[in-house]
N, C-alpha and C positions, 0 to 999 in steps of 0.2 A: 521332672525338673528341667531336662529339656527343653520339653516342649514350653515352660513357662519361660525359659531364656529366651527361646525361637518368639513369643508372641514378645516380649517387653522389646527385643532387637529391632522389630519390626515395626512397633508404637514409637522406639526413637528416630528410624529412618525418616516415619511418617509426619514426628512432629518436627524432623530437620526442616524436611522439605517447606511442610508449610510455612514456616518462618524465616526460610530462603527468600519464598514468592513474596511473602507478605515484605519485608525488605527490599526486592527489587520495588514495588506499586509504589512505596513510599520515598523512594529517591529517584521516581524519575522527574528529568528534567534537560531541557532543550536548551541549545544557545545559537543564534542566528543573527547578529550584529546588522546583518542589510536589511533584518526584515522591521521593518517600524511595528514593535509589536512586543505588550510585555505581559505577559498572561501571570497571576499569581492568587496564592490564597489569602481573603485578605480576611480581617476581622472588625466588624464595622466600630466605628469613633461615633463618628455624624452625618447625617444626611440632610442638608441646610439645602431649603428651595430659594430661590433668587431670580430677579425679575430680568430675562434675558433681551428686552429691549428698551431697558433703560442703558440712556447713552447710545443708542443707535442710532442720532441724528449726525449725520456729514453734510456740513457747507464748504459746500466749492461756489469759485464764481466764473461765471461762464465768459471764454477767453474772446467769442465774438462780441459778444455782447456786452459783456461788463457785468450784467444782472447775478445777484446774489440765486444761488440756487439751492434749495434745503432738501438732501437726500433721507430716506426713512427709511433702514433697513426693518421689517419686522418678520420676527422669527417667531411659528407657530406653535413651539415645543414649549413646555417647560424646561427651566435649569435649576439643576442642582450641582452643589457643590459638596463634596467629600472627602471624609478625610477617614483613611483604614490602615491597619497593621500591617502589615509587611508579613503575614505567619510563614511562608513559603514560596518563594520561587518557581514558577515552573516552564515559562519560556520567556529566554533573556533576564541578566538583572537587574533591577531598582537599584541594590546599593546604595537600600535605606532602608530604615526600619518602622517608618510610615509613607504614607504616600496621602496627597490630596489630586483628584481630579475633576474635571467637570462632565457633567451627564445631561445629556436632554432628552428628555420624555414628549411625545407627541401624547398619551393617553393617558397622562397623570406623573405620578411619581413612579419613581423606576422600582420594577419585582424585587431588583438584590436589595435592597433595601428589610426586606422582609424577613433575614435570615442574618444569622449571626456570623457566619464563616460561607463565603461563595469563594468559587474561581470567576475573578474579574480580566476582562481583557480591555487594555486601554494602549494610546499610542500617545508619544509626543508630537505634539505642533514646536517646531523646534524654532522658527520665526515669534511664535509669542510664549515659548519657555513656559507649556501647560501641557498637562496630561486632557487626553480625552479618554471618554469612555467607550468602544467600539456600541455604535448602540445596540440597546436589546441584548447584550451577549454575555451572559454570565451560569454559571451553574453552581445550584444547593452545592454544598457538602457539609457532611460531620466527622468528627474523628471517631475512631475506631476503640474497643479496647483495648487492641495491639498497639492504637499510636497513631496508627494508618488514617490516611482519607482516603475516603469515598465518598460515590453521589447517593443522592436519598433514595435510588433501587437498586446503590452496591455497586456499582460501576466504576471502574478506576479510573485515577486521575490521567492515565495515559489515557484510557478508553474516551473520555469526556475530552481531552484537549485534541485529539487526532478526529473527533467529530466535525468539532468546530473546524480547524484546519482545514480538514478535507469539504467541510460544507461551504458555511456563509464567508469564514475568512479567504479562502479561496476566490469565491464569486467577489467578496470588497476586492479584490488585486492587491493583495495581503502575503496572497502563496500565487508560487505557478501550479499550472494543472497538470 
């Protein structure tokens, strides 16, 4: 009889603990107000492609000369425009429960696009009152049947944003080193 209280004692430590861990993965989450940077789980709405050099002509006129000048900015990427849930926060907040930003793809249409729920990282252009997309920078996730998210080989949501952090957002001059 003991010894059957000693093992059940032991199975409840056991499943304490794991739903301790599993509780911290799932609340974490950063706040950093200086860093233009708003990392979250989103859950796609739409992903609408748009022609990013239409309206990219600028006429100025040239102050020596008088001559009308016709500037053409053209931009080699694809644009899209987007609009996702809000599911979670994870650095800094939106303090919204949608968000739309815009994405430019050099190689097509952008990957996150291909999954139901990613971590997107995007920043504000705060001169034109628009989200961007950091490019190329996002990661799968799914939820758990704890609740929890994870990446698609189990990686946690700390694990995947402190990647980025320490990698590519780093080297954009995002983070210091």
């Amino acid at each position: 009889m003991n010894r059957i209280l000693s093992i059940l004692g032991i199975l409840i430590i056991l499943i304490s603990c794991k739903s301790t861990k599993v509780g911290q993965e799932s609340d974490f989450k950063m706040e950093d107000d200086s860093v233009n940077l708003y990392a979250f789980i989103g859950e796609k709405i739409s992903v609408i492609e748009f022609d990013p050099n239409k309206n990219n002509i600028r006429i100025e006129i040239d102050s020596i000369t008088g001559d009308t000048i016709r500037r053409v900015n053209y931009v080699m990427d694809n644009g899209f425009k987007n609009k996702y849930i809000v599911v979670k926060n994870i650095f800094n907040d939106l303090k919204t429960d949608t968000i739309e930003f815009v994405a430019y793809d050099h190689y097509g249409r952008p990957g996150f696009e291909n999954y139901k729920n990613v971590i997107l990282y995007i920043s504000l252009n705060k001169e034109k009152r628009h989200y961007y997309h950091q490019k190329y920078q996002f990661d799968p996730v799914v939820k758990t049947k704890n609740g929890t998210w994870k990446g698609l080989n189990g990686e946690s949501i700390e694990k995947l944003f402190n990647e980025k952090k320490k990698g590519v957002l780093t080297s954009r001059g995002l983070f210091n080193e």
